[in-house]
C-alpha positions as CSV (number, residue, x, y, z in Angstrom):
1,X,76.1,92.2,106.3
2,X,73.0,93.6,108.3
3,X,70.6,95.4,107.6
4,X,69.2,98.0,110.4
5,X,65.9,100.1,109.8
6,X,65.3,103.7,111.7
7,X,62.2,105.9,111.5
8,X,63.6,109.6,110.5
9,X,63.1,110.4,113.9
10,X,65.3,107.7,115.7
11,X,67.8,108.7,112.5
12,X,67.7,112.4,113.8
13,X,68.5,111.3,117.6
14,X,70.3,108.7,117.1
15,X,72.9,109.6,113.7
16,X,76.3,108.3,116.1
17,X,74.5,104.5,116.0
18,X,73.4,105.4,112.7
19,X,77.2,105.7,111.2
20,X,78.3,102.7,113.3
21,X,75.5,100.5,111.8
22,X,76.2,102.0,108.6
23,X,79.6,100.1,109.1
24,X,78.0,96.5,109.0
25,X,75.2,97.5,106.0
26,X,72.7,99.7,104.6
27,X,70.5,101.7,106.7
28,X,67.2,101.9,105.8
29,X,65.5,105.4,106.9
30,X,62.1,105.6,106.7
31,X,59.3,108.6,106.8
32,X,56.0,107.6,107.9
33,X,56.5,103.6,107.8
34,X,58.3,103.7,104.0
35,X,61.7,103.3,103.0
36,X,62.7,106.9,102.2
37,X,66.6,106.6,102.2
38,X,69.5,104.7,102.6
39,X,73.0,105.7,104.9
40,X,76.2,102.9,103.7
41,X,79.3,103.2,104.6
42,X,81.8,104.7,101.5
43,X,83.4,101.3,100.7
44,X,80.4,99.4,100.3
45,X,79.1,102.2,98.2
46,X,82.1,101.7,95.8
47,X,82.0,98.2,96.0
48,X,78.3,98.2,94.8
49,X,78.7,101.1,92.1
50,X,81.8,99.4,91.2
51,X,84.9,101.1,89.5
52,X,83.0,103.1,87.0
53,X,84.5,105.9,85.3
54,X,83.6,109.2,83.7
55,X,85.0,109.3,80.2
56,X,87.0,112.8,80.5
57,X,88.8,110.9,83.6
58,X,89.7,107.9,81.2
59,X,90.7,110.1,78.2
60,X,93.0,112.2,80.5
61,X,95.0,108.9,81.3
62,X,98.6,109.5,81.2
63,X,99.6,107.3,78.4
64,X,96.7,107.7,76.5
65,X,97.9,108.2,73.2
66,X,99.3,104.9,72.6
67,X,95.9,103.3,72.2
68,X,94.3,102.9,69.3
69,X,90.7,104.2,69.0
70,X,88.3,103.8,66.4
71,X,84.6,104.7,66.6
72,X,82.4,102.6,64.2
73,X,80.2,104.6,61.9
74,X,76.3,104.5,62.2
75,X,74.1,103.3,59.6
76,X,71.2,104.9,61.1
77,X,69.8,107.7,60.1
78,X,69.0,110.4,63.5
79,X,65.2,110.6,64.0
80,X,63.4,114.4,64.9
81,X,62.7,114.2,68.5
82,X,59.1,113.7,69.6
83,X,58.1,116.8,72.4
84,X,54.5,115.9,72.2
């Protein structure tokens, strides 16, 4: 895996070479000298995020309602929030 740095300006002229770099690693695109952004290709996105779920997708599993599912109960009491 590489990694290939562009100024926002080469990133604006140059987004085809962007997308194929993209394909070998991250992208760094900077403004003014800094890292501002990154461009990755979608897999290596997903393979860094890795296979995380929302729980609304899980509980809408086909199949679902052969699991058993208890939810310990809390001991601790809630505490007023602080909006100082």
């Amino acid at each position: 895996m590489s990694i290939t740095t562009l100024s926002s300006r080469e990133f604006n002229q140059k987004l085809n070479q962007a997308k194929r770099a993209a394909k070998n690693g991250p992208v760094f695109i900077t403004d003014r000298g800094r890292p501002a952004h990154v461009l990755m290709s979608f897999e290596l996105y997903q393979r860094i995020t890795g296979s995380h779920k929302k729980i609304a997708d899980l509980l809408a599993m086909p199949g679902i309602d052969d699991i058993d599912f208890e939810i310990p109960i809390s001991r601790e009491l809630a505490r007023p929030a602080d909006f100082s």
